[in-house]
N, C-alpha and C positions, 0 to 999 in steps of 0.2 A: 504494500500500500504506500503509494505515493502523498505527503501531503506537501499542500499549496498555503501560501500566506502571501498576500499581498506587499507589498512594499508601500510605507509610507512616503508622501510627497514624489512620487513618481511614478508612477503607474507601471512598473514591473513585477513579477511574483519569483519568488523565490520557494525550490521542491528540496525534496531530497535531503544530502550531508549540506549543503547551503543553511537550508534552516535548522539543522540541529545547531550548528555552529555559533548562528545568531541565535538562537535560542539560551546556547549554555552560556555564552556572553553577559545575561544577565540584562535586566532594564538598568538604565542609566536613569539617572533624576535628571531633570531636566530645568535648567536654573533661568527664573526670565528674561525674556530678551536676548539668549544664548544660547550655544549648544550642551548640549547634557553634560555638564560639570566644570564646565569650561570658568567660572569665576569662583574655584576655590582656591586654595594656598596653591602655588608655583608647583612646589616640592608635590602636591600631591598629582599636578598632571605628568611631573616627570618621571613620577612610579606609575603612573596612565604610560607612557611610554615605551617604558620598558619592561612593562609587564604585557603590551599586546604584543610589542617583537619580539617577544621570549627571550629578552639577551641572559646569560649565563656566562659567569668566568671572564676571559679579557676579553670579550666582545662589549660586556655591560661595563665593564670598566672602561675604554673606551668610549662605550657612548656618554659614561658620564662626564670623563674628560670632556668631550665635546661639548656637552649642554653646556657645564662650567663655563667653558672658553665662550660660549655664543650668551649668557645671560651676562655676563660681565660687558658685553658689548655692545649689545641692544637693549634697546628701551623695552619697559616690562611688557608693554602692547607688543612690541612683536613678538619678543620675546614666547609669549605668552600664545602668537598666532602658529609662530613654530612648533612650539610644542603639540597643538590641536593637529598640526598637519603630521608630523609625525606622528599622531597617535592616531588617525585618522587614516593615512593614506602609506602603511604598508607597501606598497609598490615602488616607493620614492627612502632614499638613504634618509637617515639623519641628516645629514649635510643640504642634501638635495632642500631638505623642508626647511630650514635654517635661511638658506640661499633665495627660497620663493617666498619668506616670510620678508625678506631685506627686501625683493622686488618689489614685495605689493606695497612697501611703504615708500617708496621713491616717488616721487610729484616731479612733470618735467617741468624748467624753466618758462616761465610766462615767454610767448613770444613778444619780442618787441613791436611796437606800434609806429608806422610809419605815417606820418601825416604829413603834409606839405609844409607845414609851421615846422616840422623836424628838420626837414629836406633844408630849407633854406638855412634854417641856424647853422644846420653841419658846414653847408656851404660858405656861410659867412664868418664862421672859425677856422676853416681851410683859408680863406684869404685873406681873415687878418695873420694867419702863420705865414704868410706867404708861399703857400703851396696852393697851386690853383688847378683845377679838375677841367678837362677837355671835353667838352660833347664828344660823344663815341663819332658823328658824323661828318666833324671837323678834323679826325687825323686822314693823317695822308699815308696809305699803305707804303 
């Protein structure tokens, strides 16, 4: 006998060793506004971490090295987004979710605004430097 459970928020269904897995996993609390435990002490999603990777021996030692080196670095939001992807996403290293945690906090530089009022000021600082700018139509190949 096959059984079937639906997936929340997606419309997929999970049969089989699929759901015993998510079964034995246990319910998560689920805290507002967040994901299932994601705003308790630090320390405890880092044992969330290495308690879903199964690390053991110098592999856990290692990761902990790791976490150390990346909470000493980042700010506790990411820090903190790291950890959720590491304990979430399995598929991706320690490092990997550290690395896509620094991404998603990076904001690009505003582009600058070019307005006519710009164009000319630059223009009018160029010639009182006395360096003066050529129309592209007026050199001579």
């Amino acid at each position: 006998m096959t059984v079937r459970r639906e997936l929340p928020r997606g419309g997929g269904t999970v049969s089989g060793p699929a759901l015993e897995v998510a079964d034995s996993a246990g319910p998560r609390q689920r805290a507002p506004g967040g994901q299932a435990g994601d705003d308790g002490p630090v320390e405890d999603l880092e044992g969330q971490v290495l308690g879903a990777r199964d690390l053991h021996g110098a592999q856990r030692t290692e990761a902990k090295r790791l976490l150390a080196r990346a909470r000493r670095q980042l700010s506790e939001q990411t820090y903190r987004r790291a950890l959720v992807l590491a304990r979430d996403s399995v598929l991706l290293s320690i490092a990997e979710c550290i690395s896509g945690a620094q991404a998603m906090e990076w904001e690009p530089m505003p582009r600058p605004e070019f307005s006519l009022a710009t164009i000319e000021a630059a223009v009018a600082e160029q010639e009182r430097s006395g360096r003066t700018v050529e129309p592209a139509e007026g050199r001579s190949a």
